[in-house]
C-alpha positions as CSV (number, residue, x, y, z in Angstrom):
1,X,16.6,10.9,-10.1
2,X,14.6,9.9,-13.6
3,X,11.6,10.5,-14.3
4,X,10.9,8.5,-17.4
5,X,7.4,7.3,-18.9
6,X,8.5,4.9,-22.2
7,X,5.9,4.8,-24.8
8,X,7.9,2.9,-27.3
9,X,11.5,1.4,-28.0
10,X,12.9,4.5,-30.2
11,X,12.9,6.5,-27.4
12,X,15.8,3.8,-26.0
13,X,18.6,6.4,-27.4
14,X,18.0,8.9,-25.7
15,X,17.1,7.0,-22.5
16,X,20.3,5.6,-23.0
17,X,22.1,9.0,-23.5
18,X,20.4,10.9,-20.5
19,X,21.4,7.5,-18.2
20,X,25.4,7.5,-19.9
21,X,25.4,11.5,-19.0
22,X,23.9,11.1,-15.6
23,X,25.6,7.7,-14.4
24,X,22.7,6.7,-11.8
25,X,23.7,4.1,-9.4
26,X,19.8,2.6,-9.1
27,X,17.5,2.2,-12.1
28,X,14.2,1.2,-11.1
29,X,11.4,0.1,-13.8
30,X,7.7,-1.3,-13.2
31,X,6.1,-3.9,-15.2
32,X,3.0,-5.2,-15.9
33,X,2.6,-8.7,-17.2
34,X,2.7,-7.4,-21.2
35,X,4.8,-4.5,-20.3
36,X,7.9,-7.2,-19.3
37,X,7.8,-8.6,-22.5
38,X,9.6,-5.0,-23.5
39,X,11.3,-5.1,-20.4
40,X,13.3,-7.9,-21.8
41,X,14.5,-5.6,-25.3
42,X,15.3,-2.5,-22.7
43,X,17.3,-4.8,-20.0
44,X,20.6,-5.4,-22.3
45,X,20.4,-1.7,-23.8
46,X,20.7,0.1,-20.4
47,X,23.5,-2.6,-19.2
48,X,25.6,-1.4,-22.1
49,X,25.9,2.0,-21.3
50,X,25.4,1.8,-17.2
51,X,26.6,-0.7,-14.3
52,X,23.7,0.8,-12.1
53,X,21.9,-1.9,-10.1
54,X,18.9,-2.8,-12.2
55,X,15.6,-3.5,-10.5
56,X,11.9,-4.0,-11.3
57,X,9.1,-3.8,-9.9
58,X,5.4,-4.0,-10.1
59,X,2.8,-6.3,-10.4
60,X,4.3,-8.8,-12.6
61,X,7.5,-9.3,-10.5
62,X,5.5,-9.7,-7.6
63,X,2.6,-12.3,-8.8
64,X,5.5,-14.0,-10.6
65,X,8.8,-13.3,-9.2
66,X,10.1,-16.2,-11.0
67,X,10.8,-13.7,-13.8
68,X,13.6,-12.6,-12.6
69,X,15.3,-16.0,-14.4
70,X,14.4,-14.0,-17.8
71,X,16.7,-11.3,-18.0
72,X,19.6,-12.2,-17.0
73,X,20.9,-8.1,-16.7
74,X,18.1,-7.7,-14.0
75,X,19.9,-7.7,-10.7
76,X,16.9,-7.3,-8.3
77,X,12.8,-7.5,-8.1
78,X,10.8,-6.0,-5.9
79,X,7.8,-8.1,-4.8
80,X,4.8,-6.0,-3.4
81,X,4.9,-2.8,-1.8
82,X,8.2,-1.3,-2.7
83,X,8.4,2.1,-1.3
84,X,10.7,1.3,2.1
85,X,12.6,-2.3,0.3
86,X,13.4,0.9,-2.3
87,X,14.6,3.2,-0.2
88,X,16.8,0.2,2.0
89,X,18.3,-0.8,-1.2
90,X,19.2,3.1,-2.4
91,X,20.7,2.9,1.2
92,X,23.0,0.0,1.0
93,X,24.1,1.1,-2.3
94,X,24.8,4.4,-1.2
95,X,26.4,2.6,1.9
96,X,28.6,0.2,-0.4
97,X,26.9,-2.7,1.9
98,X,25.3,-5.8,0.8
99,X,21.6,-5.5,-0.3
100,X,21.1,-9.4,-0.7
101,X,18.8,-10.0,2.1
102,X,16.3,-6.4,2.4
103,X,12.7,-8.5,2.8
104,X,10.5,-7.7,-0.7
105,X,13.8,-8.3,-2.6
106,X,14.8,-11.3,-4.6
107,X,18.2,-10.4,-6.1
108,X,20.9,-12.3,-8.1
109,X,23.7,-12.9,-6.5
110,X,27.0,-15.1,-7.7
111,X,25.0,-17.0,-10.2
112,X,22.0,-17.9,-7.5
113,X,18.6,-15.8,-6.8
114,X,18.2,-15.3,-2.8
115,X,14.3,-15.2,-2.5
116,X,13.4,-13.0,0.8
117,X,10.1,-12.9,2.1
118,X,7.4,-10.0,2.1
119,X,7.7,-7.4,4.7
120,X,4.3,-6.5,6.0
121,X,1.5,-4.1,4.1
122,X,1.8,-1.0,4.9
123,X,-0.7,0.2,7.6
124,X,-0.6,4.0,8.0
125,X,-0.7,5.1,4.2
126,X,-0.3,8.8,5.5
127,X,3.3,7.8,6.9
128,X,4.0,7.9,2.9
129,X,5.1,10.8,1.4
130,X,2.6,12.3,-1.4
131,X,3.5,10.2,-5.0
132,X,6.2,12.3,-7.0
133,X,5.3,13.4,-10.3
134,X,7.6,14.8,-13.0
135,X,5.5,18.0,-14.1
136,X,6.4,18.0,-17.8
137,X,5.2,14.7,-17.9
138,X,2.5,14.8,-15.7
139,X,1.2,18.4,-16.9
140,X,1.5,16.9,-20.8
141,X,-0.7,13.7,-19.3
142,X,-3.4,16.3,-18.0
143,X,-3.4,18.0,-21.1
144,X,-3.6,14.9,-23.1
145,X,-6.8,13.9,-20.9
146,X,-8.6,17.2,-22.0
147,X,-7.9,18.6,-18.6
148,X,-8.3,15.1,-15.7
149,X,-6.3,14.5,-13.4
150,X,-6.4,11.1,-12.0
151,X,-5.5,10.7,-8.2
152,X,-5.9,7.4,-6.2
153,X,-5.9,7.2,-2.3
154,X,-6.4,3.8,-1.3
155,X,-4.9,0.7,-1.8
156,X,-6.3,-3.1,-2.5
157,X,-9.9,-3.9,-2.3
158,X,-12.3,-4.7,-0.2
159,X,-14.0,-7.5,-2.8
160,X,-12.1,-10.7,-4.4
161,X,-13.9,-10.6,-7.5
162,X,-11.7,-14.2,-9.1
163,X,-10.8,-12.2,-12.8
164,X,-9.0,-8.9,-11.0
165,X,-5.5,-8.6,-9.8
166,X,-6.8,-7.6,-6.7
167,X,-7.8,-11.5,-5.7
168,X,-4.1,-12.9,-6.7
169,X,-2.6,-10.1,-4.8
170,X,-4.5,-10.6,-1.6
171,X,-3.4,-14.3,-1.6
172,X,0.6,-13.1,-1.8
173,X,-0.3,-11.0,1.2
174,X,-2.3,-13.4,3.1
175,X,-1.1,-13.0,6.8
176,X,0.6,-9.9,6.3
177,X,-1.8,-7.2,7.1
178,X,-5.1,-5.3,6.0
179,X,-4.9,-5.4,2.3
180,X,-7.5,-2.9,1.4
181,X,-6.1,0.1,3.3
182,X,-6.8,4.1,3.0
183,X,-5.1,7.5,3.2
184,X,-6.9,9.6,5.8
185,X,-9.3,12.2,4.3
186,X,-7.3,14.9,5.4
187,X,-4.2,13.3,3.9
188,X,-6.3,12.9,0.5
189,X,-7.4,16.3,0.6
190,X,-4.0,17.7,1.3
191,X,-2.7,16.0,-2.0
192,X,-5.3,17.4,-4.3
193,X,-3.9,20.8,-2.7
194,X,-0.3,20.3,-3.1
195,X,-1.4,18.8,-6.9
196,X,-3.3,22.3,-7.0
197,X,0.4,24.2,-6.5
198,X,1.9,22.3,-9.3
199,X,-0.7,21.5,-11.9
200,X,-3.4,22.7,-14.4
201,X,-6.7,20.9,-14.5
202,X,-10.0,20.7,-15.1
203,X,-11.4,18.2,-13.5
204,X,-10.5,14.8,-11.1
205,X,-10.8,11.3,-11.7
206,X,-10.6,9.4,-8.1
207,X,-9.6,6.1,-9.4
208,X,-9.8,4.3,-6.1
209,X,-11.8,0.7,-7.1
210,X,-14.6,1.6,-5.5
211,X,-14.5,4.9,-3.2
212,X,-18.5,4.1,-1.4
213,X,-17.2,1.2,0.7
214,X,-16.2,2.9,3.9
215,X,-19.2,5.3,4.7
216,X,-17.6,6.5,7.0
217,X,-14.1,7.6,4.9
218,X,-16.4,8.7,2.1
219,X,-18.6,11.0,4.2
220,X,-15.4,12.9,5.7
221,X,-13.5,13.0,2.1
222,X,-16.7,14.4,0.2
223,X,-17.3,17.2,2.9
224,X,-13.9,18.1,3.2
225,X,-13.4,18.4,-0.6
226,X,-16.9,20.2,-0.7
227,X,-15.5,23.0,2.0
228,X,-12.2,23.4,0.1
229,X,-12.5,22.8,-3.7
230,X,-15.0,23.7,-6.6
231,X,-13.3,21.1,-9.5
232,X,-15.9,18.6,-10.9
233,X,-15.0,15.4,-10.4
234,X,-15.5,11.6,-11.1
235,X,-15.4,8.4,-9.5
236,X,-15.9,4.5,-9.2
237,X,-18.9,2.8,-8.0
238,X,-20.1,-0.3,-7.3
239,X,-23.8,-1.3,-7.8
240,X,-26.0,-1.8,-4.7
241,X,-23.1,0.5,-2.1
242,X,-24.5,4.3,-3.0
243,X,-27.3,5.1,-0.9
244,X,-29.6,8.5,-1.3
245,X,-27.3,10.4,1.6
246,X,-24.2,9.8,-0.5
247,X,-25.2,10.7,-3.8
248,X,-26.5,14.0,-2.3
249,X,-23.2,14.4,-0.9
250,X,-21.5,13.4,-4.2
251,X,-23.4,15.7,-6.1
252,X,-23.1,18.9,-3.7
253,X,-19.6,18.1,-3.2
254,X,-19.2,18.6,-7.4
255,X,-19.7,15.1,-8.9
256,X,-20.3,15.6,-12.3
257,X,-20.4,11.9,-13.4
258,X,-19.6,8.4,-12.1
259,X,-18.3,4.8,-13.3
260,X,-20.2,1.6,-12.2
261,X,-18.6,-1.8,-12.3
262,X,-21.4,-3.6,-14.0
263,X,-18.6,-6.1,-16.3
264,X,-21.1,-8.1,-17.5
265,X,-25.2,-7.5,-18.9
266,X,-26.0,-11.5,-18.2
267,X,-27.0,-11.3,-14.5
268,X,-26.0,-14.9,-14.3
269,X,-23.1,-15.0,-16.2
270,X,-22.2,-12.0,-13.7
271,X,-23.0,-14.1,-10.8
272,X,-21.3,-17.4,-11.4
273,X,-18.6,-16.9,-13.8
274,X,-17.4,-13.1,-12.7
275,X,-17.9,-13.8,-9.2
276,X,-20.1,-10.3,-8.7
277,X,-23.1,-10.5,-6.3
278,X,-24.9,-7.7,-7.7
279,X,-27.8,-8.2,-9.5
280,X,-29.7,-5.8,-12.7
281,X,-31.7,-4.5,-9.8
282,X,-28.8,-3.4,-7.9
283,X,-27.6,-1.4,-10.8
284,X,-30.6,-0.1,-12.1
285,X,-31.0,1.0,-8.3
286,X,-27.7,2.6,-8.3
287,X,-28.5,4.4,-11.7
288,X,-31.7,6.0,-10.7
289,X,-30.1,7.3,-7.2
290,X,-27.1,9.1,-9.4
291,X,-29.6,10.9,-11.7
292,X,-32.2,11.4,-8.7
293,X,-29.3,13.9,-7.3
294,X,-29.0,15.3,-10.4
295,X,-25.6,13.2,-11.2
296,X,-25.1,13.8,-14.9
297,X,-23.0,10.9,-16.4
298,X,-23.4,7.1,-15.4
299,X,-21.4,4.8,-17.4
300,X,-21.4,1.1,-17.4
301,X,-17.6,-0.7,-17.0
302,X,-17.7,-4.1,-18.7
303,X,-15.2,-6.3,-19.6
């Protein structure tokens, strides 16, 4: 298995070389929209040296799996969650059996695309094993971040604000399950610990949209983490969903700062363009709670 990050196209040589000397039967890659762009430069450079099945995923293959038409040495996409369509196709490969019809997959196939539907989300996160990390890699992205490591333990969101992935990708998966969907806390927790083992870091960055949604969730995580770890820490916010209770919690559980979603300073503009109910109140609310605690760094998203 490769662990590869590509930051630009002269590293193609000796991505080329490792896959020639290794001769991998799967080669997965995940795209963003701008990201496939490259994808389409990389395709025809790993089909010369490799007759691997080539598959990408991601979110542009999934919002617009039509892209599939644009290189024509991609042999599959995988729309959506790909963790268990991944592992089926690594299966029939490994089984010399016909992949053509694993559900998440469209795949190429005698000149024609066979277009299978979406399995169901995923609704026990904790069935998943813990992401894999290359340690080079992820050590030198640590080190690079002056010590953060970034963690996320949720999936989707609970808001549909009309600019954010998060609304497009809801509407592929309408009927097919809880989009916004968490890790247990315990399950959380026992990733920062098994991170702990492997990495150096200073501090976290919990990247999850917005971590103060489910009280409930956030009230087990924060006193878990509190009992077990001493790392500062920093997370997302949105306005008007941190009461008094939870920024005492966030701030005895290590908080050292926090990120609020405000995207826009016209309250109106917010409102009727951006979709986001919150009003100045709401985050100048929110602000006064995070440095009541004692909270030391507030920052303002916008876009």
């Amino acid at each position: 298995v490769i662990y590869r990050s590509l930051s630009t196209l002269d590293e193609m040589p000796a991505f080329c070389a490792e896959i020639g000397r290794d001769g991998p039967e799967l080669i997965g890659f995940a795209a963003t929209s701008c990201q496939f762009e490259y994808l389409k430069q990389i395709m025809p450079q790993v089909r010369a040296v490799s007759r691997a099945v080539l598959v990408c995923g991601g979110i542009h293959p999934t919002v617009e799996p039509e892209c599939i038409e644009e290189i024509p040495t991609l042999d599959a996409i995988v729309r959506g969650e790909g963790e268990f369509p991944l592992l089926d196709l690594a299966k029939a490969i490994e089984e010399h059996r016909d992949y053509s019809r694993i559900p998440n997959l469209w795949v190429r196939q005698e000149g024609a695309i066979v277009r299978n539907d979406l399995r169901p989300l995923i609704a026990d996160l904790d069935v998943l094993p813990f992401p894999e990390h290359d340690r080079v890699e992820t050590q030198r992205a640590i080190d690079d971040q002056v010590g953060m490591h970034r963690l996320i333990f949720s999936r989707g969101c609970q808001f549909r604000c009309p600019y954010c992935s998060n609304q497009i990708l809801s509407q592929v998966y309408r009927g097919k399950g809880t989009y916004h969907r968490s890790r247990s806390p315990e399950n959380a927790i026992a990733e920062i610990a098994r991170d702990a083992e492997r990495f150096t870091f200073k501090f976290l960055f919990f990247d999850d949209d917005t971590i103060t949604t489910d009280v409930a969730w956030f009230t087990a995580f924060f006193t878990l983490y509190r009992e077990r770890f001493t790392w500062p820490f920093y997370c997302n916010l949105r306005p008007g969903t941190l009461t008094q209770p939870m920024a005492k919690l966030l701030k005895a559980a290590g908080a050292k700062g926090v990120a609020l979603g405000i995207e826009h300073g016209d309250e109106a503009f917010r409102k009727s363009v951006l979709g986001r109910g919150h009003s100045n109140e709401d985050i100048r609310r929110t602000v006064n709670i995070c440095k009541s605690e004692g909270i030391e760094e507030v920052y303002g998203q916008v876009m």
